[in-house]
C-alpha positions as a Markdown table, in Angstrom:
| # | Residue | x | y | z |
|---|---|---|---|---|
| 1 | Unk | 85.6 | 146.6 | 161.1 |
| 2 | Unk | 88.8 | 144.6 | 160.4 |
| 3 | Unk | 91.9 | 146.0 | 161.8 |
| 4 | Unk | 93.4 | 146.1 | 158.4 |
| 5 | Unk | 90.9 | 148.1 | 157.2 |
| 6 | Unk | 90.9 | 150.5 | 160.2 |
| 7 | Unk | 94.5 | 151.2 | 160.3 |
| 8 | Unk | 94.9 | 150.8 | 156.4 |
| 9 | Unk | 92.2 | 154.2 | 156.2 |
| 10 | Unk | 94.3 | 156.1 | 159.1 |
| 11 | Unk | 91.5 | 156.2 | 161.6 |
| 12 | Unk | 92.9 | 154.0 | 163.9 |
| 13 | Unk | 94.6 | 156.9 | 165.6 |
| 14 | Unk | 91.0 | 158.9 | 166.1 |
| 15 | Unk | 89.3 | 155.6 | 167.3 |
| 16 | Unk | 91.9 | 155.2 | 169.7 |
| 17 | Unk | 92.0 | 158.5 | 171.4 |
| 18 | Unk | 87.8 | 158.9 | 171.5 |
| 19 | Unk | 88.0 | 155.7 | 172.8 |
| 20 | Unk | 90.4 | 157.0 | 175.6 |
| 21 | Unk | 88.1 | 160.0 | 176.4 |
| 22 | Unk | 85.0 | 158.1 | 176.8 |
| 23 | Unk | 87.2 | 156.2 | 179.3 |
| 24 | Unk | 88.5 | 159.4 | 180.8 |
| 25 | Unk | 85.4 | 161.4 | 181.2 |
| 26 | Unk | 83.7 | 158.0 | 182.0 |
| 27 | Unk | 86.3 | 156.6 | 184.7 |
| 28 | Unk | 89.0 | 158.8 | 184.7 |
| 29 | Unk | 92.6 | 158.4 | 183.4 |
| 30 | Unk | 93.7 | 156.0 | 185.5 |
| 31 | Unk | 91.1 | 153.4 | 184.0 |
| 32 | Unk | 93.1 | 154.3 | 181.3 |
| 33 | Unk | 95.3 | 151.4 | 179.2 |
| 34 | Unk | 96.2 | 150.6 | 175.6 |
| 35 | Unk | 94.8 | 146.6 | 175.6 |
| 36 | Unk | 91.3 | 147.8 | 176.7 |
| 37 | Unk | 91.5 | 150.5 | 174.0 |
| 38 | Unk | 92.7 | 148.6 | 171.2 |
| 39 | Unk | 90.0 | 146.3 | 172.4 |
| 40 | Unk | 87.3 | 148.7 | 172.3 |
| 41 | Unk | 88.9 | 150.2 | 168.8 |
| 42 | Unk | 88.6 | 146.2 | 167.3 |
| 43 | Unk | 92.2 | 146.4 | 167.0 |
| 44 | Unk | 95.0 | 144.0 | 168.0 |
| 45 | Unk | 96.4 | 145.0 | 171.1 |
| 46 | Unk | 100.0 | 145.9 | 169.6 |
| 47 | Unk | 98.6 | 148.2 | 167.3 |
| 48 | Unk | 97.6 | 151.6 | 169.4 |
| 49 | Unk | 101.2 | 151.4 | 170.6 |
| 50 | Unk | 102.0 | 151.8 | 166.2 |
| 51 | Unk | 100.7 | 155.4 | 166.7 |
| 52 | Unk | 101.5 | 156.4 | 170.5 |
| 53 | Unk | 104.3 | 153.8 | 171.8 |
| 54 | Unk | 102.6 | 154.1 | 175.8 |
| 55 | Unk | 99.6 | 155.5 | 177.4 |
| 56 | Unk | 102.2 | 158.7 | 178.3 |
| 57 | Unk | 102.2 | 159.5 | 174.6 |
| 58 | Unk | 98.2 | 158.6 | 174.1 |
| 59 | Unk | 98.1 | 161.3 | 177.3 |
| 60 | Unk | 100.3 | 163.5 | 175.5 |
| 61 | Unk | 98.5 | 163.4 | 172.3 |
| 62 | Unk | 95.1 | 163.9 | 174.0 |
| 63 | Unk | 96.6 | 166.8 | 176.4 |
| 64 | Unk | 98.4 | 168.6 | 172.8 |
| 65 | Unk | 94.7 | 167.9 | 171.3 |
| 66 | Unk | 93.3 | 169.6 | 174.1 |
| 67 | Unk | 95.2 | 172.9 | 174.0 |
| 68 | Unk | 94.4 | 173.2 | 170.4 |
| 69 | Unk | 91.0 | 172.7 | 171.2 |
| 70 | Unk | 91.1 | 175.3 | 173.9 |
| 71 | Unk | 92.9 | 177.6 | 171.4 |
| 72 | Unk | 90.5 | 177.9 | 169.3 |
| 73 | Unk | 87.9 | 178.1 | 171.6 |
| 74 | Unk | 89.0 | 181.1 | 173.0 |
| 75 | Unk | 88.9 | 182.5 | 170.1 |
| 76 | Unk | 89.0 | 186.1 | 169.8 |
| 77 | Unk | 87.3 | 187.3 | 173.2 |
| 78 | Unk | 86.7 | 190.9 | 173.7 |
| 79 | Unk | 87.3 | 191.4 | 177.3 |
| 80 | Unk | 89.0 | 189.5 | 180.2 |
| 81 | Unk | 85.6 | 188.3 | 181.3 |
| 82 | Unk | 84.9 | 186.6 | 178.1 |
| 83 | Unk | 87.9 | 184.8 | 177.8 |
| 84 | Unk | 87.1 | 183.6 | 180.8 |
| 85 | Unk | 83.9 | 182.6 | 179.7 |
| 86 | Unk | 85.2 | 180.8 | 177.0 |
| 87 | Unk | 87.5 | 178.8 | 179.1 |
| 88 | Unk | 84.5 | 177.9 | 180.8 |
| 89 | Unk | 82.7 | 176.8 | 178.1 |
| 90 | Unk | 85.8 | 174.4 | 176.9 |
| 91 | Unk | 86.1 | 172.6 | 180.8 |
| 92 | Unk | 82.7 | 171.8 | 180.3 |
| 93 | Unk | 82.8 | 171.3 | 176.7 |
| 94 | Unk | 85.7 | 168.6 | 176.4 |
| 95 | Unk | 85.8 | 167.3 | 180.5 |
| 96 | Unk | 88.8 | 164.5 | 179.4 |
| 97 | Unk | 90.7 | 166.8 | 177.6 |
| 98 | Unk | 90.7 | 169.1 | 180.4 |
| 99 | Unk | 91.1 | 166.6 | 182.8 |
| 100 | Unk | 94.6 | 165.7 | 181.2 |
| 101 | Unk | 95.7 | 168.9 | 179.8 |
| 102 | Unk | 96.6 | 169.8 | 183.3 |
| 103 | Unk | 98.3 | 166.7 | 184.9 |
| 104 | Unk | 101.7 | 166.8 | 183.9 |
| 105 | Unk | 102.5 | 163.7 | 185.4 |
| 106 | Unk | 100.9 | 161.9 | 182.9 |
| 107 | Unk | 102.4 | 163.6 | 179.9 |
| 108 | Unk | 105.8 | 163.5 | 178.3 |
| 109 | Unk | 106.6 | 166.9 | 179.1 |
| 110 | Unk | 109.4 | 167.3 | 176.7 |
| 111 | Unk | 107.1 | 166.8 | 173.4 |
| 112 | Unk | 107.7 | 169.1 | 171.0 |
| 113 | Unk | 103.9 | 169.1 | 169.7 |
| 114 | Unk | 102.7 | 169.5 | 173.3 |
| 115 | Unk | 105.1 | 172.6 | 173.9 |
| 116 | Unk | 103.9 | 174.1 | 171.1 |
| 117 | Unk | 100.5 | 173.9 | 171.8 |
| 118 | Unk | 100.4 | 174.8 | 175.5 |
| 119 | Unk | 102.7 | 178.3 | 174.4 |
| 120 | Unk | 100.3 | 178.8 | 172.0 |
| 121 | Unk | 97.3 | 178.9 | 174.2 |
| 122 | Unk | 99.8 | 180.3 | 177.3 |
| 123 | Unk | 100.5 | 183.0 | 174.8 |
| 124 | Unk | 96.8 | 183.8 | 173.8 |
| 125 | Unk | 95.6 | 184.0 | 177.5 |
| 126 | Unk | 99.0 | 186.4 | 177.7 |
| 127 | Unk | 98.0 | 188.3 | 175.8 |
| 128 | Unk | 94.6 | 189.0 | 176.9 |
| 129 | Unk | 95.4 | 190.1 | 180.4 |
| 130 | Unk | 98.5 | 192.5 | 179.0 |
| 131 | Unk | 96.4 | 195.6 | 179.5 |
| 132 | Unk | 95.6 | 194.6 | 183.2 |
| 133 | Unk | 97.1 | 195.7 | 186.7 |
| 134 | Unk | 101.0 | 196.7 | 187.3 |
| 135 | Unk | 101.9 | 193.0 | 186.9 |
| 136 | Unk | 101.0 | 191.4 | 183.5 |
| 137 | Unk | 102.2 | 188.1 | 184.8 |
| 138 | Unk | 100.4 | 188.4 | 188.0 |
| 139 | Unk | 97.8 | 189.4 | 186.1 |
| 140 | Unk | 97.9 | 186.4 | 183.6 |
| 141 | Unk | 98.1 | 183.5 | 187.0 |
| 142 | Unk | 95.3 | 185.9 | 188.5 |
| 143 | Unk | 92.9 | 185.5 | 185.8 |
| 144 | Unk | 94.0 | 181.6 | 184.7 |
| 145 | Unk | 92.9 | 180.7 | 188.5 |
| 146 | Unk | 89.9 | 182.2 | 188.5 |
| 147 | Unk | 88.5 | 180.4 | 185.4 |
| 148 | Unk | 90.9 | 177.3 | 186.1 |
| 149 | Unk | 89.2 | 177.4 | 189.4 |
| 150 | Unk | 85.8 | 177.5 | 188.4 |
| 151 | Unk | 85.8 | 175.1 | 185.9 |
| 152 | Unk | 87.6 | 172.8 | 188.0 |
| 153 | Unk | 85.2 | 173.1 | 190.3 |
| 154 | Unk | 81.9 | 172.4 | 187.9 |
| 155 | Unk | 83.7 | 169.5 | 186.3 |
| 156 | Unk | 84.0 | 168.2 | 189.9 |
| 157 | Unk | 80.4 | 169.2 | 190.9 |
| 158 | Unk | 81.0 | 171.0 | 194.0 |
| 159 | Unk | 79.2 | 173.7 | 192.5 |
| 160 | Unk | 76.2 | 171.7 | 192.1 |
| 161 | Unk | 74.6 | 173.3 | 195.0 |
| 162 | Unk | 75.6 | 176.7 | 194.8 |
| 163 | Unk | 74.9 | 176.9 | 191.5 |
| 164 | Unk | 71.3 | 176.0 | 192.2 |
| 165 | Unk | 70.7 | 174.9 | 188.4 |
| 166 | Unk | 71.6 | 178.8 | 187.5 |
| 167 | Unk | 73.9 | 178.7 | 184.0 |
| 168 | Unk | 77.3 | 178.2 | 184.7 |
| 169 | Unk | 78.4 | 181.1 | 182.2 |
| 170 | Unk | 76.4 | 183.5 | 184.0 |
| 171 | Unk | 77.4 | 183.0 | 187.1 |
| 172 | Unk | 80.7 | 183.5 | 185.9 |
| 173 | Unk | 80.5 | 186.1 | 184.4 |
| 174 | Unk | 78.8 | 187.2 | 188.2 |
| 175 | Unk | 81.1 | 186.2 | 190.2 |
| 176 | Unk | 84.3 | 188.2 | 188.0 |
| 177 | Unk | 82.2 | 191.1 | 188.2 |
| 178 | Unk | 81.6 | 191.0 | 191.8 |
| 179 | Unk | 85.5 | 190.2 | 192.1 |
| 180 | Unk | 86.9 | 193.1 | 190.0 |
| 181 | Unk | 83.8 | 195.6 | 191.5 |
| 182 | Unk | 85.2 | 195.0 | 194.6 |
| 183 | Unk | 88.6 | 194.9 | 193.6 |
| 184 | Unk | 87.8 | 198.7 | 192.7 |
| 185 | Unk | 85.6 | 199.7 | 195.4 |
| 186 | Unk | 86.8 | 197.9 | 198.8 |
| 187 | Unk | 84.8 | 198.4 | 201.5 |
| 188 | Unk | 85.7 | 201.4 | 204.3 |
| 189 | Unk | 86.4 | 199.8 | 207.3 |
């Protein structure tokens, strides 16, 4: 592939940022840079700067993929639990988006196309706990750390042995009913 003809068709952009999450979920972001990616993409090593300027708008571009990506796989949930379930399923689905989506550090916070997308999902997972306890944000940061949580942890594999090779979804969806059951029925003491 000749660099012309890559950037001429536009795909220079996509080869670029799967490039950067092979890297990420591979060796993490801070293997991360734009030479070793443009030379990976068979580009000059100018040109990935063309579509993101710095690795802070590659990040940027990858987090504001991300929250689309989560968006959408949330999709239209019919409880709390599944939601959470679905959140789940995106950690483990897209492991260097996630990584990234939630470092804000390595994003240019101020980007208009990244705000938009993280209210967008913010506003979906809103809206999902609105119905739930006194506090609806309290209920929102409750819920968002639980799933967070987990996922965080099977991405990192210190569920590994807990997990005992069960399905990750299921014992999610165990361990939020064995929350909120003994959220309603606390034990005597």
């Amino acid at each position: 592939m000749t660099t012309d003809r890559a950037y001429h068709h536009g795909d220079l952009r996509r080869a670029v940022i799967a490039a950067a999450l092979d890297v990420i979920a591979t060796e993490g972001p801070a293997a991360l840079s734009l030479r070793d990616l443009a030379r990976r993409a068979g580009v000059s090593h100018a040109a990935p700067a063309h579509h993101f300027k710095d690795r802070a708008g590659l990040l940027t571009a990858i987090a504001t993929e991300g929250y689309g990506l989560l968006s959408t796989a949330l999709g239209e949930a019919d409880d709390l639990r599944g939601l959470g379930v679905r959140y789940v399923r995106f950690a483990t689905a897209h492991p260097a988006h996630f990584q990234i989506m939630f470092r804000p550090e390595l994003l240019r916070q101020d980007d208009p196309q990244l705000l938009a997308a993280r209210e967008a999902t913010r506003s979906r997972l809103r809206g999902a706990v609105a119905g739930y306890g006194d506090d609806p944000l309290i209920g929102f940061m409750a819920a968002w750390s639980v799933a967070h949580g987990f996922a965080t942890l099977l991405l990192s594999h210190n569920l590994d042995g807990p997990l005992d090779g069960r399905d990750p979804e299921e014992a999610f969806r165990a361990l939020t009913a064995e929350m909120f059951h003994s959220a309603e029925n606390p034990a005597t003491g």
